[in-house]
N, C-alpha and C positions, 0 to 999 in steps of 0.2 A: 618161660619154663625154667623149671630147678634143675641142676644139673652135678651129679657129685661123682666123681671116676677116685676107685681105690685098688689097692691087689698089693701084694709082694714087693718090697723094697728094690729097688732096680731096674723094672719091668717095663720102663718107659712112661710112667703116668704123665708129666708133666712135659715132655713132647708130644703125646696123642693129644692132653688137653689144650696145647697152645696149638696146635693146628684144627683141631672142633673149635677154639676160640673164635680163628680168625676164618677158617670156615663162615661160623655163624655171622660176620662181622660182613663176609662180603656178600651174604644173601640178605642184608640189611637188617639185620638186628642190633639194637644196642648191647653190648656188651659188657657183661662186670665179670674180672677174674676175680677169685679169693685163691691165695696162697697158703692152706691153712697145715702144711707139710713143716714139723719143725727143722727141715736143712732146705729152708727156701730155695728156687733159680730160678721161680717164672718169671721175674724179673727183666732177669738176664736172657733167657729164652725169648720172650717176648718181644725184646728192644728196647727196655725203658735207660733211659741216661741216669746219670747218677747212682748208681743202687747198692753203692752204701751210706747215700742217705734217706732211704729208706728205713723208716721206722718201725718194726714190728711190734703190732700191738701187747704181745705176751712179754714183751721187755718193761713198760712201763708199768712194772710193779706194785709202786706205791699208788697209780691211778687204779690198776685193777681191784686193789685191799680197798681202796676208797671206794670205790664205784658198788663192789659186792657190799657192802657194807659191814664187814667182818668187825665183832665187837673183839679185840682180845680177851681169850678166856672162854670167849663162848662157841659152842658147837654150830653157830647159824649162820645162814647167811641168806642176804636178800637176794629173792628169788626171779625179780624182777629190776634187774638193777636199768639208770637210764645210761643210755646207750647213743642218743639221736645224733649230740654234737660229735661223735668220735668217728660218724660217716662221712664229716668230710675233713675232719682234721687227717684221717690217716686213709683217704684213697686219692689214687695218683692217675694222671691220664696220659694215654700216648699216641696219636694218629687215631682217637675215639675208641680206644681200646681203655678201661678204666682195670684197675687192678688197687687191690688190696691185700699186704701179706698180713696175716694173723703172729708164723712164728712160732715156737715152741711154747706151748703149755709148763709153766714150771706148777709144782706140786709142791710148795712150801709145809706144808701139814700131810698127813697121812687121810686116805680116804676119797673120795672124789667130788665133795661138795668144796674144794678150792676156791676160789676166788676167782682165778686165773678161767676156769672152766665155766663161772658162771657166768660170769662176764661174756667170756668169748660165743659160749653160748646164745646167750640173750642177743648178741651182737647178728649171731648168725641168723635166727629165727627173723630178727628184724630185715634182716637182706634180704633173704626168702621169700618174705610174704609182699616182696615189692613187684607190682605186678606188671611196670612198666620194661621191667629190664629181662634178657636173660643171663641168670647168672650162673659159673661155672666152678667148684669147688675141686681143687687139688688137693686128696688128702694125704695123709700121713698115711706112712707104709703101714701095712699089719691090719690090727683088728678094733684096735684099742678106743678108735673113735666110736665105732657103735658100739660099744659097750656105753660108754659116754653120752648116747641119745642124741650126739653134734649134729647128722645128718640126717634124723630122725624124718625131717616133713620133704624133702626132697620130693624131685615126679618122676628122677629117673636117675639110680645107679648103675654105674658103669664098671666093671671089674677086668682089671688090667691082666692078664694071661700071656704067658710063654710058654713055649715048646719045651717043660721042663716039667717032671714030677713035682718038684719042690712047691712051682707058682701052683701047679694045677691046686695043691694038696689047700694051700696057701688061700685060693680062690673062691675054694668050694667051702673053707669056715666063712671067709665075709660072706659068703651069699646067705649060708645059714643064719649067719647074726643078723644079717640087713632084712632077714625074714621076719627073725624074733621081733626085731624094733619096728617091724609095720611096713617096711617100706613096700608097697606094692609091684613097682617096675625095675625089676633087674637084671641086667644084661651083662653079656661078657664079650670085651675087645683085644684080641688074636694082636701081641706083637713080635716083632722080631723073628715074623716068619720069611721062609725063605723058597720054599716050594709046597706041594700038592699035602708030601707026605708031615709035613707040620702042620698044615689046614685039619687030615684027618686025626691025627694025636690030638691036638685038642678040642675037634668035634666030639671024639671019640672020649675023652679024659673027662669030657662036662658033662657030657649026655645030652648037648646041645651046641648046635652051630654059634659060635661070634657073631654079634651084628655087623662085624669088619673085623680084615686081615690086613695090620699094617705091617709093611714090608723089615724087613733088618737093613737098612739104606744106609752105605758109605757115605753117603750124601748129607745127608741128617748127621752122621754121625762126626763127619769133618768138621761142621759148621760146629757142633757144639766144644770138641777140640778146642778150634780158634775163638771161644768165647765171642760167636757174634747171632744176633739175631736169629731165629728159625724162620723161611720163607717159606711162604703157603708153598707156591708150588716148587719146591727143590726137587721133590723127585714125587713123579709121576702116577704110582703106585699110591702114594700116600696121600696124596691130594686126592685122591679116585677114593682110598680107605676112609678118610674125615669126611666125603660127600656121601658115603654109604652111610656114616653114622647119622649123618641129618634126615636123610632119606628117611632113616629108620624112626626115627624123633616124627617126622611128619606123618607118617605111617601108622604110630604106634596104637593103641587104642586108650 
């Protein structure tokens, strides 16, 4: 299964995703993360050593111009650029958990046909369609990637929500884009909740229930503090939250 979680800058995206990671990880799935959020930490979330040297793929500029095939001067670019050798130049593994960070997209030129974008694109499409793995995308806060068409073939969006006008408002444009773009399964994941009456604001704010309410956990929130690891199960609530999401993924039609 494809897997892509987006919402509001702040809202927890890449703690929900690295506990649905390892979730899926300990119901035996292989797993692939992509970090494709340009102020990376799943990294660091996740546990990996070393992670500044970690490569992000949207750093290596003069490979991206290469690869897109960008002529100076000219308006084009290849549309299919190849991609195969850069899967395993730039993913990493830890305890069977595989991860790969993407990076900030730079926009050298005006427009969206970039280099940067095609590339990364092509890159993504290629993960996607690999049917051996399930793989988990962490995106970039906002909207801007589906405009972009990046998480276009996905089987299941996940949109990140808080107890807050701002996320709600924030929420309900990515669902509309992720509509435009096709995507057919779209859900939304309740964070930073804290009792009954935040469950109903935003049953109430979507016009539809979360597939899971993960909790506002001191717990989660210490650990990221002390820059260490996030443990499946630190708190109780949350681990019960990422089992709901699976639930639902098994469920789903």
């Amino acid at each position: 299964m494809k897997i892509a979680i987006a919402g509001k800058g702040g809202v927890g995206k890449t703690t929900i995703m690295a506990l649905i990671a390892k979730e899926l990880q300990r119901a035996g799935q292989e797993v692939l993360v992509i970090d494709a959020d340009p102020s990376p930490h799943m990294a660091q979330t996740l546990g990996f050593d070393n992670i500044e040297e970690i490569t992000p793929i949207a750093d290596m500029t003069a490979l991206l111009v290469e690869r897109a095939g960008k002529v100076e001067g000219s308006p084009y670019y290849n549309i299919n650029p190849q991609v195969d050798d850069l899967l395993a130049d730039f993913m990493v593994e830890k305890d069977g958990l595989k991860l790969m960070v993407l990076g900030a997209i730079q926009t050298a030129e005006g427009g969206c046909a970039c280099p940067e974008s095609t590339v990364l694109k092509r890159l993504l499409t290629k993960l996607l369609l690999t049917p051996s793995q399930t793989i988990v995308l962490d995106m970039e806060a906002g909207v801007e990637h589906l405009g972009r068409g990046t998480i276009a073939s996905v089987d299941e969006l996940f949109i990140v929500v808080i107890p807050s006008k701002s996320s709600l408002r924030t929420a309900q444009k990515v669902y509309a884009l992720a509509q435009e773009a096709g995507i057919k399964d779209i859900s939304f994941i309740g964070n930073l909740v804290e009792d009954e009456d935040d469950k109903i604001f935003l049953t109430k704010g979507l016009g539809q229930a979360p597939v899971a309410f993960f909790p506002n956990s001191p717990a989660i929130r210490k650990q990221e503090r002390q820059g260490k690891a996030l443990q499946i199960d630190i708190d109780p609530q949350a681990t019960q939250a990422a089992q709901d999401v699976l639930n639902y993924l098994r469920t789903a039609p």
